[in-house]
C-alpha positions as a Python dict, from the first residue, in 0.01 Angstrom:
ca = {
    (1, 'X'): (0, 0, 0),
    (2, 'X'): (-307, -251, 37),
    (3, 'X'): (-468, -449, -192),
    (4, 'X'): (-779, -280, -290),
    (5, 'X'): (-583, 35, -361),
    (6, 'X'): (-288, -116, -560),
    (7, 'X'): (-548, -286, -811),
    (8, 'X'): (-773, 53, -837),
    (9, 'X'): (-446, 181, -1014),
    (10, 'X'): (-370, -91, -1275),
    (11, 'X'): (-740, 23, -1441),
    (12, 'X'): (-961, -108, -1283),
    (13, 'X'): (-1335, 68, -1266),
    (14, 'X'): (-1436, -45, -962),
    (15, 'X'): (-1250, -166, -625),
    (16, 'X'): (-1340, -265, -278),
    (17, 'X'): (-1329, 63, -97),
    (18, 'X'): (-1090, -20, 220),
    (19, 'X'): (-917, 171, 519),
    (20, 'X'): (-578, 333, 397),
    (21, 'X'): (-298, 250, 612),
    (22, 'X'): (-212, 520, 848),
    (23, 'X'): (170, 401, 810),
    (24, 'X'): (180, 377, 464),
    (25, 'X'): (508, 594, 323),
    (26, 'X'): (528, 864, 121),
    (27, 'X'): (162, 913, 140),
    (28, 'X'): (148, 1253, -88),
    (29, 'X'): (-140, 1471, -233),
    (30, 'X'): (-318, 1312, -559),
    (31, 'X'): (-313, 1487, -901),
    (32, 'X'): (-728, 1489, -835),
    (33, 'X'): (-732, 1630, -503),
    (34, 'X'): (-479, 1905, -589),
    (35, 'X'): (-742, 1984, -913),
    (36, 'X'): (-1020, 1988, -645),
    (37, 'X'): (-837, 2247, -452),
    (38, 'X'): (-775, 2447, -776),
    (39, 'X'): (-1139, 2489, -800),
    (40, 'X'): (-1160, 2534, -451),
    (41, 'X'): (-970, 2872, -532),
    (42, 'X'): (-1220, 3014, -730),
    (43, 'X'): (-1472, 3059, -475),
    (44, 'X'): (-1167, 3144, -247),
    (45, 'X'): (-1130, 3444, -498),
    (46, 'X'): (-1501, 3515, -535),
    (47, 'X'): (-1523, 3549, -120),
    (48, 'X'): (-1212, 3793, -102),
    (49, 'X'): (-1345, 3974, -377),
    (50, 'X'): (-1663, 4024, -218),
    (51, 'X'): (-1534, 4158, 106),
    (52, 'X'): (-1259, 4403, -74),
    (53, 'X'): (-1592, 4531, -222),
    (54, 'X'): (-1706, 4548, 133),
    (55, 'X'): (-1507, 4752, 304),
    (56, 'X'): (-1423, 4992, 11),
    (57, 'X'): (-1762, 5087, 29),
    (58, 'X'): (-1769, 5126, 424),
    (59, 'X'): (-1989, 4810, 482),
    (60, 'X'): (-1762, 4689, 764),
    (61, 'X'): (-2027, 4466, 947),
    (62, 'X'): (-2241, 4357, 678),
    (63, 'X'): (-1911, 4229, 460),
    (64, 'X'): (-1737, 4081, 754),
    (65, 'X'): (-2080, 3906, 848),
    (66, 'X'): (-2118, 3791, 463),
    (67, 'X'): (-1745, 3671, 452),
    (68, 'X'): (-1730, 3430, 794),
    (69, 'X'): (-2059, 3267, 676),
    (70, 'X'): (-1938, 3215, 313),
    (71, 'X'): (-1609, 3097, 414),
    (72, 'X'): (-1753, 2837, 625),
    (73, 'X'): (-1931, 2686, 384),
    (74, 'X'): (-1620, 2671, 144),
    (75, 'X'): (-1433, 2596, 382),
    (76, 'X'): (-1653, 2276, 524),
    (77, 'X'): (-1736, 2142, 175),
    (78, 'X'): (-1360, 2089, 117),
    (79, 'X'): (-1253, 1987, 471),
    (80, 'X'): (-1539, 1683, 409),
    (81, 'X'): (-1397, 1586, 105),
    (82, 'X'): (-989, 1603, 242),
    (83, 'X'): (-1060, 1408, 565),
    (84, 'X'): (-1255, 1123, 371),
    (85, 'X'): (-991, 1119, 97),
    (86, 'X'): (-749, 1060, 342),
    (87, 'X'): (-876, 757, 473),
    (88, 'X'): (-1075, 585, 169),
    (89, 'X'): (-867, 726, -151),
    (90, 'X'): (-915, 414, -376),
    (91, 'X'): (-867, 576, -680),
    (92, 'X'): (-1074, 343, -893),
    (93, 'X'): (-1305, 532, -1181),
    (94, 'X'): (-1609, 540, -957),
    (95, 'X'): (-1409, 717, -706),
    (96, 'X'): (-1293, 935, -993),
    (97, 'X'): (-1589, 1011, -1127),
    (98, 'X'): (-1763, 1123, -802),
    (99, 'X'): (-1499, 1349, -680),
    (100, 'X'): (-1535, 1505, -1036),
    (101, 'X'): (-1944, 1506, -946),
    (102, 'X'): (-1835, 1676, -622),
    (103, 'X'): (-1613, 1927, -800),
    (104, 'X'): (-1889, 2032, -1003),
    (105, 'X'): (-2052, 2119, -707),
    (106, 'X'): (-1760, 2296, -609),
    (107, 'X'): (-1764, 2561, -948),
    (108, 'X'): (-2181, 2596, -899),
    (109, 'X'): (-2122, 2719, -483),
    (110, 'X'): (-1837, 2934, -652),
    (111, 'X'): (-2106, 3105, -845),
    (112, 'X'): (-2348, 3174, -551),
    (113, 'X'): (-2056, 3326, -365),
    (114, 'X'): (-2124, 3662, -414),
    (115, 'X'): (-2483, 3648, -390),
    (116, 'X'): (-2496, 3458, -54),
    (117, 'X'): (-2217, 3762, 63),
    (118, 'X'): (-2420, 4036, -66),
    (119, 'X'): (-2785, 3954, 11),
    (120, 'X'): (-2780, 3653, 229),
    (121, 'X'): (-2918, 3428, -62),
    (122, 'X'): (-2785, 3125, -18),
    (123, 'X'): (-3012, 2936, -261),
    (124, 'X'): (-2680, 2869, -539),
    (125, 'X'): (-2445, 2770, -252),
    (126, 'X'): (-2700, 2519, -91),
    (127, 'X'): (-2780, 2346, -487),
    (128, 'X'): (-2401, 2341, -513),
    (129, 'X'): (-2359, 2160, -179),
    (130, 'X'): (-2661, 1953, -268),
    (131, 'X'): (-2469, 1820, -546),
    (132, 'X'): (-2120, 1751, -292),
    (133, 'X'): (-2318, 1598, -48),
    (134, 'X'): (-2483, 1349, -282),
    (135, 'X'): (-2153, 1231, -394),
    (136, 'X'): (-1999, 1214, -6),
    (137, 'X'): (-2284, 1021, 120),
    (138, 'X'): (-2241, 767, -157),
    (139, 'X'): (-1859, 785, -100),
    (140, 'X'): (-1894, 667, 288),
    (141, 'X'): (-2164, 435, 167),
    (142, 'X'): (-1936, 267, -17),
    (143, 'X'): (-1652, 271, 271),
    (144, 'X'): (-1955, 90, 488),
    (145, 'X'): (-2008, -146, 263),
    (146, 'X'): (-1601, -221, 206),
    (147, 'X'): (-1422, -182, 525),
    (148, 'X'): (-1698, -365, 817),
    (149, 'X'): (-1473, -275, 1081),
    (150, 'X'): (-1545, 71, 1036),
    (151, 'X'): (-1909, 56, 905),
    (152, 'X'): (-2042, 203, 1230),
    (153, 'X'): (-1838, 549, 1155),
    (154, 'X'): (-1935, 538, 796),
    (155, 'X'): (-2278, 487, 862),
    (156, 'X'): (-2258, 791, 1133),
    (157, 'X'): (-2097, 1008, 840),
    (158, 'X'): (-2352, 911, 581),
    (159, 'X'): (-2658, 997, 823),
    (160, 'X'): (-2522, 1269, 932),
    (161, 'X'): (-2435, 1456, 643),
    (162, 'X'): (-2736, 1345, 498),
    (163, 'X'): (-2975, 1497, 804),
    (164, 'X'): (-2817, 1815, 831),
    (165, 'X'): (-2806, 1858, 431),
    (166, 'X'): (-3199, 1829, 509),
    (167, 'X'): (-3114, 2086, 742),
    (168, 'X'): (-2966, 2347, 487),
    (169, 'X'): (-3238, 2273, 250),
    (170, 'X'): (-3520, 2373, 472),
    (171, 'X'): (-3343, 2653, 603),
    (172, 'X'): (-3416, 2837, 257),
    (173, 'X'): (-3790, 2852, 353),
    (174, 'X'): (-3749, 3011, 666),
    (175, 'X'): (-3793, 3380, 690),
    (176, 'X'): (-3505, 3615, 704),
    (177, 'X'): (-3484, 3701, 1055),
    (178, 'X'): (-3409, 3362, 1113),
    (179, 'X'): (-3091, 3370, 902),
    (180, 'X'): (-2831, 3398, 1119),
    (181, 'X'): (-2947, 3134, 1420),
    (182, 'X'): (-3026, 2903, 1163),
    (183, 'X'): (-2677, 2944, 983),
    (184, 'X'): (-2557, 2907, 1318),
    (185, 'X'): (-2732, 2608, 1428),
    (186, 'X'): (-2658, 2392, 1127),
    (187, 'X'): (-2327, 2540, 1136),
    (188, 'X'): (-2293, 2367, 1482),
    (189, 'X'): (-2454, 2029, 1385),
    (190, 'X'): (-2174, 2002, 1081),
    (191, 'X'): (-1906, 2012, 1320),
    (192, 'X'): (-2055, 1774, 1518),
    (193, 'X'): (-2086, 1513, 1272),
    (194, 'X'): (-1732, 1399, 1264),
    (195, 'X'): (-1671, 1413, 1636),
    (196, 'X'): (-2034, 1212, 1692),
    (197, 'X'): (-1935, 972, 1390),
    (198, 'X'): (-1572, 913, 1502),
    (199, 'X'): (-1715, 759, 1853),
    (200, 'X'): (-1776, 458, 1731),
    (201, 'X'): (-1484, 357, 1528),
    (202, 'X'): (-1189, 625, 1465),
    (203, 'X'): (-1138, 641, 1044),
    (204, 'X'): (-760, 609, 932),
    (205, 'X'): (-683, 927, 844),
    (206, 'X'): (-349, 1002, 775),
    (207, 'X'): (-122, 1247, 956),
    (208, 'X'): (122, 1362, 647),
    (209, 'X'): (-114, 1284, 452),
    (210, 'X'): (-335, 1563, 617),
    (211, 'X'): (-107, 1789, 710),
    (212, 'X'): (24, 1814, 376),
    (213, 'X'): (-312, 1882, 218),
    (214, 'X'): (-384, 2158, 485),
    (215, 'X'): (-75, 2337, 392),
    (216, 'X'): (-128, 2286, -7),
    (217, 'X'): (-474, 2494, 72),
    (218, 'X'): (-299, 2745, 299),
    (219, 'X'): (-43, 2814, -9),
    (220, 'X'): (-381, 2866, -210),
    (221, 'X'): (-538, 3135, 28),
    (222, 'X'): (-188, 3332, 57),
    (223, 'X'): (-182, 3273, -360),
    (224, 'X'): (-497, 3448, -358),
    (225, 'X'): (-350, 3715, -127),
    (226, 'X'): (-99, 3791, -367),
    (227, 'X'): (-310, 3773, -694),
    (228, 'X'): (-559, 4001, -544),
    (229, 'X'): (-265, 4245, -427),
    (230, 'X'): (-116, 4196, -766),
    (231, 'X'): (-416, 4333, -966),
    (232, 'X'): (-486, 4596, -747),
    (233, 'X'): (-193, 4725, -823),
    (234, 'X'): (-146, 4694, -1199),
    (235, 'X'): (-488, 4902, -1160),
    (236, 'X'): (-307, 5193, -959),
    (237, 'X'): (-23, 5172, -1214),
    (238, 'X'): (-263, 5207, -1511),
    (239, 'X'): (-435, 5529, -1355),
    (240, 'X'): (-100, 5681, -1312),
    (241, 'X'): (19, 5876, -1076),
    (242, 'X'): (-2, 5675, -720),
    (243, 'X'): (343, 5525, -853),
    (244, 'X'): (521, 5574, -467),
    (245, 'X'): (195, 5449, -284),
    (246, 'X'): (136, 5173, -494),
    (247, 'X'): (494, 5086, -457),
    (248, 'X'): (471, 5072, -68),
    (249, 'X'): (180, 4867, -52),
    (250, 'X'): (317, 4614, -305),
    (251, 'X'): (643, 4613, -120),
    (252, 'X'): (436, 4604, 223),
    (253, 'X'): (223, 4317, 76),
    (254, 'X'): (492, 4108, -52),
    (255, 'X'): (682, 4118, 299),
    (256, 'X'): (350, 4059, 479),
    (257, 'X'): (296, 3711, 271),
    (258, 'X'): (603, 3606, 275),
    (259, 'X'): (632, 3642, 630),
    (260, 'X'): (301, 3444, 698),
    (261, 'X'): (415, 3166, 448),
    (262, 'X'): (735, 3114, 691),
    (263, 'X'): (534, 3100, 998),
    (264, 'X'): (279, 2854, 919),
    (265, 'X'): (595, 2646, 735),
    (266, 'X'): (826, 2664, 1011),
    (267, 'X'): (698, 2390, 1161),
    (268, 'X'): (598, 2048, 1093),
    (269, 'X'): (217, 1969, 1270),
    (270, 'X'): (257, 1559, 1163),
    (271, 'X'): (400, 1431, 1483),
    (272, 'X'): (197, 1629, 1689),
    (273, 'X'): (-181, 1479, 1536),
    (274, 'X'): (-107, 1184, 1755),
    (275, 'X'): (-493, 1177, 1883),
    (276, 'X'): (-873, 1215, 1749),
    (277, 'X'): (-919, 1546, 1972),
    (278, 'X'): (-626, 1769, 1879),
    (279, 'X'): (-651, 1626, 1554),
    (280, 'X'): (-1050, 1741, 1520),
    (281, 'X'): (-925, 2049, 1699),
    (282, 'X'): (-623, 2076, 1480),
    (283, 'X'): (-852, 2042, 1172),
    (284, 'X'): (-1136, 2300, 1240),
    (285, 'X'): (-884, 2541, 1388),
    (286, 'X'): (-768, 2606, 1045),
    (287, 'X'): (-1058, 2787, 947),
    (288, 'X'): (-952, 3103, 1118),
    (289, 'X'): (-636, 3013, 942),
    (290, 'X'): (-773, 3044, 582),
    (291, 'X'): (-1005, 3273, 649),
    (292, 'X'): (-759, 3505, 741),
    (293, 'X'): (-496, 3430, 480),
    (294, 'X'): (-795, 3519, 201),
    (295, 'X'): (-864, 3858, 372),
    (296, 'X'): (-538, 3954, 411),
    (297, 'X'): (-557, 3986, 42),
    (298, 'X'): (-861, 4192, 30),
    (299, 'X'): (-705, 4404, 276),
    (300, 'X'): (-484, 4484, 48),
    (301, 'X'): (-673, 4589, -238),
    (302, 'X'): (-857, 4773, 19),
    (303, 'X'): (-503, 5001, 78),
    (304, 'X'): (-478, 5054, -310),
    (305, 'X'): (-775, 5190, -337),
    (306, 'X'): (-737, 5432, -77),
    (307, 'X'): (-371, 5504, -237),
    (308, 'X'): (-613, 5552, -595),
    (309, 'X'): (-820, 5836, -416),
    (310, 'X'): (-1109, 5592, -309),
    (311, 'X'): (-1287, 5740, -16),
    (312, 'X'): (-1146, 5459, 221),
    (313, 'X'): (-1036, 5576, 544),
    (314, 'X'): (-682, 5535, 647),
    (315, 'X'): (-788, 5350, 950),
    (316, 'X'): (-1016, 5132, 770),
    (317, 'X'): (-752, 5063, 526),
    (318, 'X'): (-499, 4969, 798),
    (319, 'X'): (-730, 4756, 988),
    (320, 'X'): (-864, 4549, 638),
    (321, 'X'): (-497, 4421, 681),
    (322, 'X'): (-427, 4415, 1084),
    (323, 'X'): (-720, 4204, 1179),
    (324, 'X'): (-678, 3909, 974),
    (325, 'X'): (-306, 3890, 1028),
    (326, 'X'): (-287, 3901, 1392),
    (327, 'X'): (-592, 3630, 1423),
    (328, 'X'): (-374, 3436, 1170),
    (329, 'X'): (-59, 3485, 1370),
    (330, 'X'): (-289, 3364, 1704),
    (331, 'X'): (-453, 3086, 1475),
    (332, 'X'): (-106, 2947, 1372),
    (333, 'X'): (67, 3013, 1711),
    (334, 'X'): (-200, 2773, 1887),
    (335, 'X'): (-178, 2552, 1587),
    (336, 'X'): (161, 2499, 1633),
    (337, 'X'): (143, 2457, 1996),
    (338, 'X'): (432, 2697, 2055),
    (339, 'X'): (586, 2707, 2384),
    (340, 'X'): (571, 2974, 2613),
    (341, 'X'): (849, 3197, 2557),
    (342, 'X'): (756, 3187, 2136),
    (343, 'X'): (349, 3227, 2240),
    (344, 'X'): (466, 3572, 2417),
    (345, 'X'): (677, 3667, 2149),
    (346, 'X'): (376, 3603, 1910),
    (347, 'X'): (119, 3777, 2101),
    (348, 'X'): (354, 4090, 2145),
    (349, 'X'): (385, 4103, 1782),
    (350, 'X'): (13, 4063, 1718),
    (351, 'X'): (-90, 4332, 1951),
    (352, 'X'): (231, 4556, 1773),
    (353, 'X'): (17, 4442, 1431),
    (354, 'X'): (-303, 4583, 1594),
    (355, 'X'): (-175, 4908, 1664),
    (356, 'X'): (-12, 4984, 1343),
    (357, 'X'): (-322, 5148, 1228),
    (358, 'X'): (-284, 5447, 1435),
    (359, 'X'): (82, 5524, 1300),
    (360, 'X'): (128, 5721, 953),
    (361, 'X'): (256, 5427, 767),
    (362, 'X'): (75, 5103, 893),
    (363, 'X'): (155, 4877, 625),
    (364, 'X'): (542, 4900, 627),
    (365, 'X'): (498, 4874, 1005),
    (366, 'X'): (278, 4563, 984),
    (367, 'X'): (542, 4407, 745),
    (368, 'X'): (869, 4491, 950),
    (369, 'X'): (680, 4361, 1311),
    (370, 'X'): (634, 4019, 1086),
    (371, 'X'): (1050, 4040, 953),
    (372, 'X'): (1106, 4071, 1327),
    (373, 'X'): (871, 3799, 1393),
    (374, 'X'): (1010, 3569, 1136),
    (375, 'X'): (1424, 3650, 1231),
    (376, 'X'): (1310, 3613, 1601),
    (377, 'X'): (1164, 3215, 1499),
    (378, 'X'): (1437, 3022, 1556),
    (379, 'X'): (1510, 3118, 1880),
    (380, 'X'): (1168, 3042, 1982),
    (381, 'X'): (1089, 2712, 2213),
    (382, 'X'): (984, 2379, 1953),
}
C-alpha cells in the first residue's frame, strides 16, 4: 500500500492525495463506499417505484421515458464517485468528510426522484447533484495538487464536471420543449468527460477493485427486485384471496432473480479490463445492466397487481418483466464477452423471454427459459 494511504489510516486528518497502486492486493470495497451505495438504494427504490406506478396505470411511454432519464442521473452520480474512489481513496478525514458531503447529495436527488419521473422537474435532482459535484471537483482538485504526474487528467475531470454542472443548472431555465434534447445533450457531454480527461494521463483505477464495486451495486438493484416483489406480495396476501396467483409470481420472481444473480456472477470481468476503452465501455455498459435489474422488480409488482384485480393487462404485465430481462441478459452477455456458441445460446433465450407474453402463463415461462439458461452455462465457451 503507499505511503500517503498507509498514514491516512493511523488518524491522520489530512494526507497527500496520491495514485493507488493498480497492483496493490486484496484491494476490497471500503466500509464508506459500501454506506454510499446503501443510500444509493434509496433512490434505486424511489425510481422502481415510480415506474411500477407507471405502468399500473397504463403510462407505458411517459414512465419508461421518466425512468431511463432518472436512472441516468443515479446512475452517473455514483459511477463518478466509484471510478475516482478507485484511484485516489486516501481515506484521511477530509476525504471522509466529503464523500459524507457527497452522500448528502445522494439522499436530497433521492427525494426529487419521483418528481423528476412524474413531471419532468428536475429542479431537486439538479440541487442534489449540485451538492456531489461540489465535493468531486474538490476531490480531483486535490488529486491535481497531490499526484503531478496525473494533474493533466485531474484538471480535465475538475473542468469538466464543473462546465457541464453549469450545463444542468441552466438547463432548468429552458422551456419544456427543450427537455429532452437538452437532457440528451448534457447527457452526452458527461460521458465524454472521462474519455476526453483520460487522454492525457490514464488514472489508476483498479480492476478488482472496480469490478467488485460494480457487482456490490448489481446485488443492490436485484435486492431491490426482490424487496419490491416481496411487498407486493404481502399486499396480495393481506387482501386475501389471490393466494395461487400471488404464489406463482413470488415463485416466478424468486427463480427469475436468482437466475440473473448467477449470470452476471458466473464470470469474473477483472482480467478482461486490461485497457482504457473496454474498460470505459465496460463501465457505461452497465447502465443497461442496472437499469434493468431495478425494473425487473417493478415488473413484478406490476404482475401482482394484475393478480389483485388491477386493470393491468396481461400483456402489459408480462412485458413489465420480459423487456428488462432480456436487455439484461444482452447487457451481461456483451459484458462478459461470451463466445459465440454461449452469445447464441443467450440470444435464443432472450428472444424465448420476449415471447413469453403471448403464452397463458408468462412468468413461469420467463423463469424456466432462465433455469435452462443458467444449467446450460457451463457448457458455454469462457
Amino acid at each position: 500500500m503507499i505511503a500517503g494511504v498507509a498514514e491516512s489510516r493511523t488518524g491522520h486528518w489530512y494526507a497527500r492525495m496520491v495514485a493507488r497502486d493498480t497492483r496493490e492486493a486484496h484491494r476490497v470495497a471500503t466500509p464508506l463506499e459500501l454506506l454510499f451505495d446503501l443510500c444509493f438504494a434509496v433512490a434505486v427504490a424511489r425510481a422502481a417505484a415510480q415506474l411500477h406506478h407507471d405502468l399500473s396505470a397504463g403510462h407505458v411511454g411517459q414512465g419508461m421515458l421518466g425512468y431511463v432519464t432518472v436512472f441516468f442521473a443515479i446512475w452517473w452520480a455514483w459511477v463518478n464517485f466509484t471510478w475516482f474512489a478507485s484511484a485516489y481513496d486516501t481515506d484521511d478525514a477530509v476525504y471522509r468528510l466529503t464523500t459524507l458531503i457527497q452522500i448528502s447529495g445522494v439522499l436530497v436527488l433521492a427525494a426529487g426522484v419521483t418528481r423528476a419521473a412524474e413531471n419532468g422537474d428536475f429542479r431537486v435532482i439538479t440541487a442534489g447533484y449540485v451538492v456531489m459535484r461540489l465535493a468531486l471537483v474538490a476531490q480531483w482538485l486535490r488529486a491535481a495538487h497531490g499526484d503531478p504526474p496525473r494533474r493533466p487528467a485531474a484538471l480535465r475531470f475538475a473542468i469538466g464536471v464543473t462546465l457541464v454542472q453549469v450545463g444542468w443548472v441552466a438547463r432548468l431555465a429552458l422551456p419544456a420543449a427543450w427537455a429532452l434534447r437538452s437532457f440528451v445533450v448534457l447527457g452526452l457531454a458527461e460521458l465524454a468527460v472521462p474519455v476526453w480527461a483520460e487522454l492525457r494521463a490514464r488514472t489508476t483505477w483498479h480492476p478488482h477493485h472496480i469490478v467488485e464495486r460494480y457487482g456490490c451495486f448489481t446485488l443492490i438493484v436485484l435486492g431491490e427486485s426482490i424487496l419490491a416483489a416481496t411487498t407486493a406480495l404481502q399486499s396480495a396476501l393481506d387482501t386475501g384471496g389471490h393466494l395461487r396467483g400471488a404464489l406463482t409470481v413470488a415463485a416466478s420472481g424468486l427463480v427469475i432473480v436468482f437466475a440473473l444473480w448467477w449470470t452476471y456472477f458466473d464470470r469474473s470481468a477483472a482480467a478482461r479490463l486490461d485497457s482504457l476503452p473496454w474498460g470505459i465501455a465496460w463501465g457505461y455498459g452497465h447502465y443497461l445492466v442496472f437499469a434493468s435489474a431495478a425494473a425487473v422488480g417493478a415488473g413484478l409488482t406490476v404482475a401482482v397487481d394484475r393478480v389483485t384485480g388491477a386493470p393491468v393487462g396481461a400483456r402489459l404485465a408480462g412485458y413489465a418483466v420480459a423487456v428488462p430481462v432480456a436487455v439484461y441478459l444482452l447487457s451481461v452477455t456483451f459484458l462478459h464477452r461470451v463466445r459465440r456458441r454461449g452469445a447464441v445460446t443467450v440470444l435464443v433465450g432472450a428472444a424465448l423471454v420476449l415471447a413469453a407474453p403471448l403464452g397463458p402463463v408468462p412468468l413461469p415461462m420467463i423463469a424456466l427459459v432462465l433455469a435452462v439458461l443458467v444449467a446450460l452455462s457451463p457448457a458455454r465457451d469462457r
